[in-house]
N, C-alpha and C positions, 0 to 999 in steps of 0.2 A: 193586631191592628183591626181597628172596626170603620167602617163606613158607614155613612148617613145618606141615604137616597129618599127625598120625599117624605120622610119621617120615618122612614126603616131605621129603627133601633142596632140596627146593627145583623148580622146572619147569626153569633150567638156561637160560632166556632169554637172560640177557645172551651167554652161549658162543652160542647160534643165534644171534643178530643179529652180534655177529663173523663168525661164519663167512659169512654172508649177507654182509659190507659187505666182508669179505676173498674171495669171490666173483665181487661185482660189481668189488673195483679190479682185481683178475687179466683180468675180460676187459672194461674199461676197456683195459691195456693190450696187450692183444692185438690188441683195435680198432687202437689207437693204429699197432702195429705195421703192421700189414695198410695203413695208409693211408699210411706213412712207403715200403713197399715199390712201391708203386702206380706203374704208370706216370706218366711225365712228359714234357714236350717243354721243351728252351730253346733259345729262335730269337734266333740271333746278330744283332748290330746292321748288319752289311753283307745280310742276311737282312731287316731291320723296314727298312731302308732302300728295299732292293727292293721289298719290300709297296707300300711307300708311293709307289715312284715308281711303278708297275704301276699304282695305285689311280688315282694323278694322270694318268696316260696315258686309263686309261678313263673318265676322267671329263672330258676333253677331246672338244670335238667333231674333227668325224673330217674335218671341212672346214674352212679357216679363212678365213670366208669375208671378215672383211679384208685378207687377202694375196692371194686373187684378185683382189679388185676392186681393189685396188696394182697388180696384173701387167698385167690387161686396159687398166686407164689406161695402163701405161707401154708397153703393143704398140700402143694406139691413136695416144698420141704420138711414138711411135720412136723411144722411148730405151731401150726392149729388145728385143734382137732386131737393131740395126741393124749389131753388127759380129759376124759367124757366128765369126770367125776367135774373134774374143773370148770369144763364147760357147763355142767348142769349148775351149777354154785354161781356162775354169772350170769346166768339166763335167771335162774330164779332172782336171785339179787335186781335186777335188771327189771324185772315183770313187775318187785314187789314198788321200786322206784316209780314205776309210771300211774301208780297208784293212788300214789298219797298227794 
């Protein structure tokens, strides 16, 4: 709504508040731009996999302590340990496997 006082054309409001709201969308999209340019990271799924077994490792105790007490039973009744020949043949076996 405009007024007429003495020949005043009017205060010209509505053109300011355009311009004002034409302002603000200008750096709305500037914003907009600036955060489209923005660094970013995307971590491959053989990458979130790794995390995740890394994660599962560390949260593992670092002794297991019912495969010791498996092992010391099975030295005390000698059924490990009784054939060297045997055991040398899985350990090699076992070394050549972490190899390949």
């Amino acid at each position: 709504m405009t007024s007429r006082i003495d020949g005043n054309q009017g205060s010209g409001l509505p053109a300011q508040i355009e311009r004002t709201e034409a302002g603000k969308a200008t750096e709305r999209a500037q914003n907009q731009a600036k955060a489209a340019k923005a660094d970013r990271v995307e971590v491959s799924l053989d990458a979130a996999l790794m995390n995740s077994a890394a994660q599962a490792a560390n949260d593992a105790p670092a002794v297991r302590a019912d495969k010791v007490e498996a092992a010391r039973k099975a030295l005390a009744n000698g059924s490990l340990g009784a054939d060297a020949g045997k055991l040398a043949e899985a350990l090699i076996d076992h070394m050549m496997d972490d190899k390949k």
